[in-house]
BATOR-991737 format. One record per residue (C-alpha): residue number from 1; x, y, z. Coordinates in pm, 1 decimal, always signed. Example, Ala and Ser with C-alpha at 12.3 -4.5 7.8 and 13.67 -1.06 7.14 Angstrom:
<pts>
+-----+----------+----------+----------+
!  nr !       px !       py !       pz !
+-----+----------+----------+----------+
!   1 !  +1230.0 !   -450.0 !   +780.0 !
!   2 !  +1367.0 !   -106.0 !   +714.0 !
+-----+----------+----------+----------+
</pts>
This chain:
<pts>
+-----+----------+----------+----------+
!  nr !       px !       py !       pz !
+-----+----------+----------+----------+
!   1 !  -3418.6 !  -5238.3 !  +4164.5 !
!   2 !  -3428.2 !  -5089.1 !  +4522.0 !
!   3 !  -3499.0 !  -4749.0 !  +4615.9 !
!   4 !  -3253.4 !  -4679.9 !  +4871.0 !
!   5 !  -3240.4 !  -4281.5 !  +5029.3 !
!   6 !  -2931.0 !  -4151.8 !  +5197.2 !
!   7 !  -2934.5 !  -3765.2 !  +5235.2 !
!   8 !  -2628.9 !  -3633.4 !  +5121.2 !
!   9 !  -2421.9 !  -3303.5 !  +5107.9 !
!  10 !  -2486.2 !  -3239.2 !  +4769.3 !
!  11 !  -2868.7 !  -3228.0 !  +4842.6 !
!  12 !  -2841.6 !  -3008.4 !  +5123.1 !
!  13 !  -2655.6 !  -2803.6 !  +4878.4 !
!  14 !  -2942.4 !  -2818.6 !  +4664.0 !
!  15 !  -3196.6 !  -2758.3 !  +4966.1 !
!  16 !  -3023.1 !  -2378.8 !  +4975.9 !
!  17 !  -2987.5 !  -2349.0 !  +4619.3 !
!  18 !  -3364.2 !  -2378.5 !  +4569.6 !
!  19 !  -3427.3 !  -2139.6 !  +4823.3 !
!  20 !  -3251.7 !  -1894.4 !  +4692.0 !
!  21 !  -3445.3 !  -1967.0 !  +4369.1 !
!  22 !  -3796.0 !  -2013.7 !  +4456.9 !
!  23 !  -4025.1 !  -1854.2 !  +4261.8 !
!  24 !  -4362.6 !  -1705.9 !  +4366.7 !
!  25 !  -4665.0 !  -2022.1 !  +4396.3 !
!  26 !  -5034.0 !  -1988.5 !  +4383.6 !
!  27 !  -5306.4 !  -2254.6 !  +4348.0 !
!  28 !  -5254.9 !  -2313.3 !  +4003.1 !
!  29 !  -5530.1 !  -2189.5 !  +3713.8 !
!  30 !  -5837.7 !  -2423.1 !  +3631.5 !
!  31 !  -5869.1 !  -2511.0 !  +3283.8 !
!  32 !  -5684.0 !  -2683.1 !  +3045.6 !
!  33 !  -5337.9 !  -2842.5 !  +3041.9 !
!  34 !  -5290.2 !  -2981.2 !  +2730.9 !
!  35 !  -5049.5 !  -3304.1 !  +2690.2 !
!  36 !  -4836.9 !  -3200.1 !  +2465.2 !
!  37 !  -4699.6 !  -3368.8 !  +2135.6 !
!  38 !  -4330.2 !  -3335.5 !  +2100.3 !
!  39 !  -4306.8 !  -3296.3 !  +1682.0 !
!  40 !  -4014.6 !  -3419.3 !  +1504.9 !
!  41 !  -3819.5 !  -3360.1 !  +1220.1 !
!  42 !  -3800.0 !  -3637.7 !   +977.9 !
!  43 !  -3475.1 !  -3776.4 !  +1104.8 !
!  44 !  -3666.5 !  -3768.4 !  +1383.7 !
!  45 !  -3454.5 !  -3491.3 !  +1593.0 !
!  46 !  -3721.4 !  -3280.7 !  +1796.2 !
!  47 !  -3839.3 !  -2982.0 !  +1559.3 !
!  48 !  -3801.4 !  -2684.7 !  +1859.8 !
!  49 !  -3936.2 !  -2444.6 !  +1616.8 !
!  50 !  -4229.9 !  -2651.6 !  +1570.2 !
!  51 !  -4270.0 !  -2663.5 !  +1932.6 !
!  52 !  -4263.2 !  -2312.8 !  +1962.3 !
!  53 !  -4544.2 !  -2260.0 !  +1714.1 !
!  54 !  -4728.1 !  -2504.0 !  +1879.8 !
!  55 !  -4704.9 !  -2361.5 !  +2236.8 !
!  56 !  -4789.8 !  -2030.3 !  +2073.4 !
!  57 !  -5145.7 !  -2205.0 !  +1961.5 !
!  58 !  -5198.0 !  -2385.6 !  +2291.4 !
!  59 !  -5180.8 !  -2080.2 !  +2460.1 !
!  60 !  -5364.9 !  -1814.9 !  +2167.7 !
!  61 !  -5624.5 !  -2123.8 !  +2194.5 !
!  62 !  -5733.4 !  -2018.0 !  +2594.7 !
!  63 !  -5515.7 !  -2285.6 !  +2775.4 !
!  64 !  -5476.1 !  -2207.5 !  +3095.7 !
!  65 !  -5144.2 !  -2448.0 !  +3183.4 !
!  66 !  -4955.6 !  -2678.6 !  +2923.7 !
!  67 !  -4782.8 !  -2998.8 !  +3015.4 !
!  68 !  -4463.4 !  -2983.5 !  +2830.2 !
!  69 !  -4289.9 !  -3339.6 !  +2921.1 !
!  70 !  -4576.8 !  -3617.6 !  +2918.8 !
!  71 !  -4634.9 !  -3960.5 !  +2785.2 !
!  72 !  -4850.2 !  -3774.4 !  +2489.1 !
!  73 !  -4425.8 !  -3611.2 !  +2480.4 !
!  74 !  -4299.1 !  -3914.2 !  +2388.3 !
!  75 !  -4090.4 !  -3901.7 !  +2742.9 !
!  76 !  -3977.3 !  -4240.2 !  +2750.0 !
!  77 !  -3797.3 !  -4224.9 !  +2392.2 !
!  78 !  -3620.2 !  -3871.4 !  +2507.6 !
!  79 !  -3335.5 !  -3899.2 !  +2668.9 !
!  80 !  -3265.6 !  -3626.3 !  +3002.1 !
!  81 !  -3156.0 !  -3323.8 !  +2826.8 !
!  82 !  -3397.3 !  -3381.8 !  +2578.3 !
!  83 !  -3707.5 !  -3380.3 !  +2808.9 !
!  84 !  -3513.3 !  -3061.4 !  +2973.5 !
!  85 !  -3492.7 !  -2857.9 !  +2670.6 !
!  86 !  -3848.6 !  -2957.6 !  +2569.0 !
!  87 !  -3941.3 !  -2806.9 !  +2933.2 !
!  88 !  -3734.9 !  -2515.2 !  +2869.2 !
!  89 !  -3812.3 !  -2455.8 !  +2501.3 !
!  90 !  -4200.9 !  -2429.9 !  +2632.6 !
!  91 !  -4140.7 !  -2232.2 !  +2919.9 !
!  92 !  -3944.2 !  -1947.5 !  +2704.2 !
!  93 !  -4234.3 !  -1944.4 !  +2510.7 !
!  94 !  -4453.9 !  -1903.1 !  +2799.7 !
!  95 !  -4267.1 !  -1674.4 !  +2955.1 !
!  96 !  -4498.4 !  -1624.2 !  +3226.5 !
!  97 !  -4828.7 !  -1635.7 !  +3029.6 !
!  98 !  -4986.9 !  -2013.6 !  +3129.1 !
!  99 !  -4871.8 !  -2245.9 !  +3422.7 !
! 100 !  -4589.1 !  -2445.6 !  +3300.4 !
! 101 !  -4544.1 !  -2799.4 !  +3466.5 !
! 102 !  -4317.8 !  -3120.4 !  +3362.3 !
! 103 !  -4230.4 !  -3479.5 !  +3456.0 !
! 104 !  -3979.3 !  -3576.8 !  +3714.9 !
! 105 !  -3777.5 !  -3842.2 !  +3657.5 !
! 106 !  -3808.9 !  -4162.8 !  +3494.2 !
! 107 !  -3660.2 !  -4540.3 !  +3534.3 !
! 108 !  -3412.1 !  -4442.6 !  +3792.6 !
! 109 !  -3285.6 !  -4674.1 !  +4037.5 !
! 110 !  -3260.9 !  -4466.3 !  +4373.5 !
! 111 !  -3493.9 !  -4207.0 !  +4511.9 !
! 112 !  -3174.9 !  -3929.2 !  +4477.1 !
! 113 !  -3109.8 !  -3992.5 !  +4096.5 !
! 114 !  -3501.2 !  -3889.3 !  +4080.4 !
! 115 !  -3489.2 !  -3584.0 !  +4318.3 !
! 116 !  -3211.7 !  -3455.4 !  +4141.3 !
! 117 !  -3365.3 !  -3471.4 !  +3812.7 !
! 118 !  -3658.0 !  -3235.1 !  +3949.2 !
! 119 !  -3398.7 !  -2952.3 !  +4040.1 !
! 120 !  -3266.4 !  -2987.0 !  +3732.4 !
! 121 !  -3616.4 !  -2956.1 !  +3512.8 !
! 122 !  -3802.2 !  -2700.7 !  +3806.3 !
! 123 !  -3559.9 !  -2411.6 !  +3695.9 !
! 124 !  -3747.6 !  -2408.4 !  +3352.2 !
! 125 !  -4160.0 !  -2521.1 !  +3498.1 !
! 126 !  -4375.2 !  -2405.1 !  +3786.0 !
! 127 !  -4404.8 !  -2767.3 !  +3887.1 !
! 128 !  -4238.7 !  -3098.1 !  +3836.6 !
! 129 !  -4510.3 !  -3358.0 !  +3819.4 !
! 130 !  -4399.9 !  -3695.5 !  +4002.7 !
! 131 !  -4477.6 !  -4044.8 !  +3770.6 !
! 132 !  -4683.4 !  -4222.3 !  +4018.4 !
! 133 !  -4526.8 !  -4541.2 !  +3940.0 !
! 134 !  -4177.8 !  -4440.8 !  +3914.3 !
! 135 !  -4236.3 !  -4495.1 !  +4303.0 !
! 136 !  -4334.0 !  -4867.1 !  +4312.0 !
! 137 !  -4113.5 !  -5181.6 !  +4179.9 !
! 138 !  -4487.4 !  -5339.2 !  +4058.9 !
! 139 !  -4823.4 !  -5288.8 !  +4078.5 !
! 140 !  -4801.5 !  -5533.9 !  +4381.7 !
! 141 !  -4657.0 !  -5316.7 !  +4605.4 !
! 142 !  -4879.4 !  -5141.1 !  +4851.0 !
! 143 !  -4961.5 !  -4823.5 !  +4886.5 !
! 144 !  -4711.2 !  -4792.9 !  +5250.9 !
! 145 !  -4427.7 !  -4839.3 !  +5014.2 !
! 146 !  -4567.4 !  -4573.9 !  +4740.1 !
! 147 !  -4584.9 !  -4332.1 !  +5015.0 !
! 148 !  -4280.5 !  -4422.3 !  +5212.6 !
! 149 !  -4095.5 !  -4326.3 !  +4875.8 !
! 150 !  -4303.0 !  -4029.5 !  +4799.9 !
! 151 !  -4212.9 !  -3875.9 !  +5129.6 !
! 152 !  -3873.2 !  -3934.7 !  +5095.0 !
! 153 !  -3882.6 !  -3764.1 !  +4745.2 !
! 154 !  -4065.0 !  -3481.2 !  +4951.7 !
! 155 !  -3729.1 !  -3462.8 !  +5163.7 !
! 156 !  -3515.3 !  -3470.1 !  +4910.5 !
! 157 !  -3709.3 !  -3187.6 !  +4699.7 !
! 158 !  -3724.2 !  -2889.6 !  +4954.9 !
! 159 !  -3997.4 !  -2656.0 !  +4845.8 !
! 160 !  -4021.3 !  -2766.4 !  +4503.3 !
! 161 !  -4381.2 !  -2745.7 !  +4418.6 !
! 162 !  -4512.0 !  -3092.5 !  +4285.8 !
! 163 !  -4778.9 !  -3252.1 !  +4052.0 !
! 164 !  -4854.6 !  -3603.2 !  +4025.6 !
! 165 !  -4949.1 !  -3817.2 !  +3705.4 !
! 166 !  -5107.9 !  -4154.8 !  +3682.1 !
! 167 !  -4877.8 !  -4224.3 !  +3373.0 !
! 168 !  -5040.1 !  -4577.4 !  +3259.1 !
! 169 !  -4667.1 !  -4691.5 !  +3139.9 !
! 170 !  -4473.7 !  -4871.0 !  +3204.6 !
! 171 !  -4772.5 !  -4997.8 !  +3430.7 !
! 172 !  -5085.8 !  -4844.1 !  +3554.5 !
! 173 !  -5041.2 !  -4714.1 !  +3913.9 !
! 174 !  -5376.1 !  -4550.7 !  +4023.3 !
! 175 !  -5355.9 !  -4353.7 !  +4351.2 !
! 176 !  -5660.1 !  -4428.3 !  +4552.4 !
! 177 !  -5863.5 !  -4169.7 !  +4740.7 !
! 178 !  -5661.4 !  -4196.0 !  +5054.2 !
! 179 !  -5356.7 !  -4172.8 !  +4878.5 !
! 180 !  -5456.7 !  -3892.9 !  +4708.7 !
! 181 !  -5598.8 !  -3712.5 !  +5005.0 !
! 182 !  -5251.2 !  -3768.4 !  +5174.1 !
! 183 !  -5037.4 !  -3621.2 !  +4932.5 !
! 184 !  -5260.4 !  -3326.9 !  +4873.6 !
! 185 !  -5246.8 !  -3255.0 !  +5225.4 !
! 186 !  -4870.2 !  -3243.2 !  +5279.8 !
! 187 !  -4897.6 !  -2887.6 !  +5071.2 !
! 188 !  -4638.5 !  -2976.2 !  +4847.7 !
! 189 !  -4851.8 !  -3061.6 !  +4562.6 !
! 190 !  -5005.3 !  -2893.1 !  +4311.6 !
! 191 !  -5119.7 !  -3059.2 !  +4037.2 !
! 192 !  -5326.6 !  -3367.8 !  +3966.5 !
! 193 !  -5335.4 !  -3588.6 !  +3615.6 !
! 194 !  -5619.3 !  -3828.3 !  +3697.5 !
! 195 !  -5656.3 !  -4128.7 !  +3452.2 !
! 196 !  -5819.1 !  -4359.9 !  +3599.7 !
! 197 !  -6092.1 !  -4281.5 !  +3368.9 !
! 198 !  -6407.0 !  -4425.8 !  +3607.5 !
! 199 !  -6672.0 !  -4225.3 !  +3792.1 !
! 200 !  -6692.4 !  -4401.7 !  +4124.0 !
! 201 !  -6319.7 !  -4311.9 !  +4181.2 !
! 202 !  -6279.7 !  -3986.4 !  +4051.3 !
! 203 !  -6642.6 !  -3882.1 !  +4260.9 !
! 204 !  -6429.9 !  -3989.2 !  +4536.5 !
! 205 !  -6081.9 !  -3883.4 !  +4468.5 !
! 206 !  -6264.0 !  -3512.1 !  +4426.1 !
! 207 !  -6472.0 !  -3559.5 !  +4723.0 !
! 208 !  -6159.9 !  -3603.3 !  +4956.2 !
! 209 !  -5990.5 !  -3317.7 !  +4802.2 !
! 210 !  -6258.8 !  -3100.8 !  +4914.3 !
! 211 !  -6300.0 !  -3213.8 !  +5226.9 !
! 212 !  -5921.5 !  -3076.2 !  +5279.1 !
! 213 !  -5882.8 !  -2707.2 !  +5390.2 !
! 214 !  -5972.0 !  -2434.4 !  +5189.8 !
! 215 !  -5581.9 !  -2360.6 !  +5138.7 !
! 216 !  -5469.8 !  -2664.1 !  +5014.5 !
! 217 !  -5345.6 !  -2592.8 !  +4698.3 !
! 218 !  -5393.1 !  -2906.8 !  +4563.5 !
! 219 !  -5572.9 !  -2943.5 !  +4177.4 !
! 220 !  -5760.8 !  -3235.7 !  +4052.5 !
! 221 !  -5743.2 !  -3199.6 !  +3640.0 !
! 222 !  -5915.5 !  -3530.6 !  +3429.7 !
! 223 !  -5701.9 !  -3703.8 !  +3142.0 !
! 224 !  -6024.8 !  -3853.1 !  +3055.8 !
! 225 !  -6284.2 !  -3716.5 !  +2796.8 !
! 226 !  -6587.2 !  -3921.0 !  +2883.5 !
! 227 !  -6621.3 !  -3842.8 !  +3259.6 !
! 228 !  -6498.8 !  -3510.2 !  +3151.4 !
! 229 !  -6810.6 !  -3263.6 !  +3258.4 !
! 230 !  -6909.3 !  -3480.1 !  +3512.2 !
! 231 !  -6578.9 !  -3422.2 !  +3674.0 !
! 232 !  -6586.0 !  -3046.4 !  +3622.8 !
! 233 !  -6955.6 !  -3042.0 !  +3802.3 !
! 234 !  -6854.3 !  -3235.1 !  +4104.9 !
! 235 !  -6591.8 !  -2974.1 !  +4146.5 !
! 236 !  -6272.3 !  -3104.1 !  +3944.1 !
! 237 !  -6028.8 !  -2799.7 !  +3815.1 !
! 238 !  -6021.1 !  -2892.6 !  +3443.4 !
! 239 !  -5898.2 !  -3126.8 !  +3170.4 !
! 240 !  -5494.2 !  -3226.4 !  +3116.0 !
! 241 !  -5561.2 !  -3497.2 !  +2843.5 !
! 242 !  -5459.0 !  -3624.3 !  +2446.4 !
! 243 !  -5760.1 !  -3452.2 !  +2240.4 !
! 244 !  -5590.8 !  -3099.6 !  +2326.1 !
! 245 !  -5336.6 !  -3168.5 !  +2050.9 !
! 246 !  -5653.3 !  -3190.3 !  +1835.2 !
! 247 !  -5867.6 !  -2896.6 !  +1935.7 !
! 248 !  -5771.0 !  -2704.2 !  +2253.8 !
! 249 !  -6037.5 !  -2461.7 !  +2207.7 !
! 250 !  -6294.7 !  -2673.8 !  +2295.6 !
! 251 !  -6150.6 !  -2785.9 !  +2559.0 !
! 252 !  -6055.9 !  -2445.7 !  +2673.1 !
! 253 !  -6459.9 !  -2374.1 !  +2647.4 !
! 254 !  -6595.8 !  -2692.2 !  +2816.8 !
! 255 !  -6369.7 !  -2658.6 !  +3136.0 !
! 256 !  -6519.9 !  -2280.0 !  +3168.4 !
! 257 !  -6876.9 !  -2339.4 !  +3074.0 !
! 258 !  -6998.7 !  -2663.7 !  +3264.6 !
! 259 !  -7317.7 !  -2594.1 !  +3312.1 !
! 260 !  -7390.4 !  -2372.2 !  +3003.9 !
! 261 !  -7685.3 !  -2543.3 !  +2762.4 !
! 262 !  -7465.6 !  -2642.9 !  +2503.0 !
! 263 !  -7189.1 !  -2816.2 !  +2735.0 !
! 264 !  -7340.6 !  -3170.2 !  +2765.7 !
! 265 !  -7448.1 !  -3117.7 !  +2361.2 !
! 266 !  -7015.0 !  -3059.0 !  +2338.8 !
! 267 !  -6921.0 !  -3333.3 !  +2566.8 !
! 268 !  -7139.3 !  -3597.4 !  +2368.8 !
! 269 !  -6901.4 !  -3461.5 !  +2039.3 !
! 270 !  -6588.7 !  -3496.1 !  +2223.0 !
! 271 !  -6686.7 !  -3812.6 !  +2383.7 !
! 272 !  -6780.2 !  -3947.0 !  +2030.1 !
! 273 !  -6465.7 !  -3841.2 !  +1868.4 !
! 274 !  -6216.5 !  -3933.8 !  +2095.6 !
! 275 !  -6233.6 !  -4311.5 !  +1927.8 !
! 276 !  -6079.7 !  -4133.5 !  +1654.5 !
! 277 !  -5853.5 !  -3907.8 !  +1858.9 !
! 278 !  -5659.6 !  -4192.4 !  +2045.5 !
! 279 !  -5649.0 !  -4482.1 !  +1735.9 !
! 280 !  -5278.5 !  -4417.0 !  +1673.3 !
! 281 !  -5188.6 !  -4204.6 !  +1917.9 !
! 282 !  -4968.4 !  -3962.6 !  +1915.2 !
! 283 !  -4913.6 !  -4011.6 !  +1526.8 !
! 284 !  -5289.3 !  -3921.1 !  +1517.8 !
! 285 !  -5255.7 !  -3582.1 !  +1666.6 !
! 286 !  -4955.5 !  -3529.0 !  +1430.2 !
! 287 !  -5201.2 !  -3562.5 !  +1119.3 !
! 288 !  -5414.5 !  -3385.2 !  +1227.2 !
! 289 !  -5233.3 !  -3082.2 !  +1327.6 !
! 290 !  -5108.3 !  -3114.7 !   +916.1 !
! 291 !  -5451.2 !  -3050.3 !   +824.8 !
! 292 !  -5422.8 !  -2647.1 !   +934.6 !
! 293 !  -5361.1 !  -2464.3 !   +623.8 !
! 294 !  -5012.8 !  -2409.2 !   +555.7 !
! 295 !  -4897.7 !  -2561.6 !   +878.7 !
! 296 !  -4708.1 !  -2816.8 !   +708.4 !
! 297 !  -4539.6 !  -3109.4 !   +933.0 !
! 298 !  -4534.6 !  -3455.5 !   +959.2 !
! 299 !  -4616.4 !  -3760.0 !  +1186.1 !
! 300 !  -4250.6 !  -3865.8 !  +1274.1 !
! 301 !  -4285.9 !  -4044.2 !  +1628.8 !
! 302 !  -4001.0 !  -4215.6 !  +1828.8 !
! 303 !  -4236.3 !  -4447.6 !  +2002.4 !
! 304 !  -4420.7 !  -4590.3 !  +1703.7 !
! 305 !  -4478.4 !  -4659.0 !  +1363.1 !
! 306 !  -4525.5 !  -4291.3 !  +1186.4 !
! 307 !  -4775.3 !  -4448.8 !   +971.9 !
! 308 !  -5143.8 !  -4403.5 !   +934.7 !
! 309 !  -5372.6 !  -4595.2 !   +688.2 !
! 310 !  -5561.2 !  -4429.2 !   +456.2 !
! 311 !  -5891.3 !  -4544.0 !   +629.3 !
! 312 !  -5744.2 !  -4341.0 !   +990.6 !
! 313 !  -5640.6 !  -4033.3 !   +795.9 !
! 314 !  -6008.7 !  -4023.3 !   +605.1 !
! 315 !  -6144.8 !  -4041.3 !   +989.0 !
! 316 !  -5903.2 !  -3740.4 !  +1088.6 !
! 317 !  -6004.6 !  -3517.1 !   +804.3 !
! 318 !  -6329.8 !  -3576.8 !   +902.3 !
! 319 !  -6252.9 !  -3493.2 !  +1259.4 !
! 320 !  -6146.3 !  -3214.7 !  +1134.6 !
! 321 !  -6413.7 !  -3072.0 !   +993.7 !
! 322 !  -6687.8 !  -3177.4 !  +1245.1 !
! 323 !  -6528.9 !  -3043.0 !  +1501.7 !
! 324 !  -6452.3 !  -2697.2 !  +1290.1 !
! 325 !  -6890.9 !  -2690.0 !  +1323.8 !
! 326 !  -6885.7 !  -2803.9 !  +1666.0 !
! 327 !  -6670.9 !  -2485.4 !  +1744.0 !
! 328 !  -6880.2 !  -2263.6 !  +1566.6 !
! 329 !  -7218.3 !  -2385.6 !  +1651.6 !
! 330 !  -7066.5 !  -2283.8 !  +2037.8 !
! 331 !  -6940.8 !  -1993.8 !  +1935.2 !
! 332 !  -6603.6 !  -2051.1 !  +1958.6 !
! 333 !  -6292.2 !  -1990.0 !  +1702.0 !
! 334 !  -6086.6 !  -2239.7 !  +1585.4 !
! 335 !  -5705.0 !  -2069.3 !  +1556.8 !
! 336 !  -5501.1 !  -2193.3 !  +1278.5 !
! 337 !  -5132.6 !  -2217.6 !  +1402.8 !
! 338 !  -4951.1 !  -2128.2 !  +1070.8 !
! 339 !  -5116.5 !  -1770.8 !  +1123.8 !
! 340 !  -5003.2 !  -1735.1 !  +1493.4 !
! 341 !  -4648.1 !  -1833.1 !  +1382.2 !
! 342 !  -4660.1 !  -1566.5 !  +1165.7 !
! 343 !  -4765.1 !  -1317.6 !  +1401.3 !
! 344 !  -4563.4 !  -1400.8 !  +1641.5 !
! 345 !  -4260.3 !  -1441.3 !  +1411.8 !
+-----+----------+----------+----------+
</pts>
């Protein structure tokens, strides 16, 4: 496919629509922006009450942002309205409480079809994160074509405030530091899912971002556990990754406390763990979110098997409870979901 851009009416239209809609923007909340599970029934229709209890928990647990439409959402096996109502079904929930931001469009075929899914999915987020390789044909393309597209999406968008996400499917498109430094200083972005999961880069990606004017409103936020403190103490704004599903309050402490005397003690745990965490993924986070008391559920997935063995869910229940003395031995409380559903019932 080609990504061909003519401006039209109809997105001039939408130019003046979103200004008559635009909502209030700040530099966005360190923290943690959980990558949220969609659950599913077991005809494998999206379970919105579910959702709602687990948004409830997400944000009960300290989270400062969610990320409602993600890989970790099973994006790719929703169809549009889906991932809209999704959006929408977290944002209602929200309702103002924790940053709200979602994924732009996916396997389109022209740079319009993608802008005008984002005006359709910003009425219900704060942000609409761009797929970083939703912008390139391959991973052969250079980085002139990446941000050719990108600023034609910019265009397109109006004031629409943006995030970007090195989704690593279909492929893995990493945005270098320079790319990175680029789009953060057009303004227009907000939001940052790093995954390239290495400390040379991310060292760098971080060091350009501060090297950008204090106004910038741009946010760097690490998918990856491992690299996760050191990220935080070369100045990174938090964590947006998969072991949120699993324990958010941990991660809710970590990106707060960096350099308290039990962080690199809780970072070692989390590190450790996360073997566990992402064998099975997202069926694994589905488990384990079963293992609450009277939370109920299942591990119905649209993008794989919904099957664990018996040797994974022995690992989880384990997880479990390790991780249920990790969070005491910091100090922290570990909410049980079934009892905010209830009070917020």
């Amino acid at each position: 496919k080609q990504l061909i851009v003519s401006l039209s009416l109809q997105f001039f239209f939408n130019f003046a629509m979103s200004s008559k809609e635009k909502k209030e923007v700040g530099r966005f909340p360190p923290g943690c922006f959980p990558t949220m599970i969609t659950p599913m029934k077991e005809d494998k229709s999206i379970d919105f009450e579910r959702l709602e209890a687990l948004t409830e928990w997400y944000i009960q647990s300290g989270c400062s942002g969610l990320f409602a439409n993600c890989l970790s959402s099973e994006m790719f096996n929703l169809n549009s309205e889906e991932r809209v109502q999704v959006t929408k079904t977290v944002n209602d929930v929200s309702n103002g409480r924790v940053t709200v931001v979602s994924s732009g469009g996916l396997n389109y075929d022209t740079i319009e079809e993608h802008a005008d899914f984002i005006q359709r999915v910003y009425k219900h987020c704060d942000a609409v994160v761009i797929v970083a390789n939703q912008l390139v044909e391959s991973l052969e393309d250079d980085e002139e074509v990446w941000k050719a597209n990108a600023t034609k999406l910019l265009t397109l968008t109006g004031d629409i405030p943006l995030g970007l996400y090195e989704c690593p499917q279909p492929f893995h498109y990493l945005l270098s530091p320079s790319l990175l430094e680029w789009a953060a200083s057009t303004g227009r972005f907000y939001f940052h899912k790093d995954t390239c999961c290495k400390t040379k880069p991310i060292k760098e990606k971080i060091e350009k971002i501060k090297s950008l004017p204090p106004s910038t409103p741009f946010n760097f936020y690490n998918a990856n556990v491992a690299t996760l403190l050191m990220s935080l103490r070369e100045g990174g704004s938090g964590f947006s990754g998969i072991s949120a599903n699993f324990y958010p309050h941990l991660l809710v402490w970590l990106t707060a406390n960096k350099d308290h005397e039990l962080s690199d003690y809780l970072q070692t745990m989390l590190s450790i763990a996360e073997n566990v965490v992402a064998d099975s993924y997202p069926c694994s986070a589905k488990y384990f979110q079963t293992l609450f008391p009277n939370f109920g559920g299942n591990t119905q997935c649209r993008c794989m098997s919904s099957g664990l063995s018996e040797e994974q869910e022995i690992k989880l229940l384990e997880l479990h409870r390790m991780m249920n003395d990790v969070a005491k031995k910091i100090g922290v409380e570990a909410l049980n979901p079934a009892d905010i559903k209830q009070e917020s019932a």
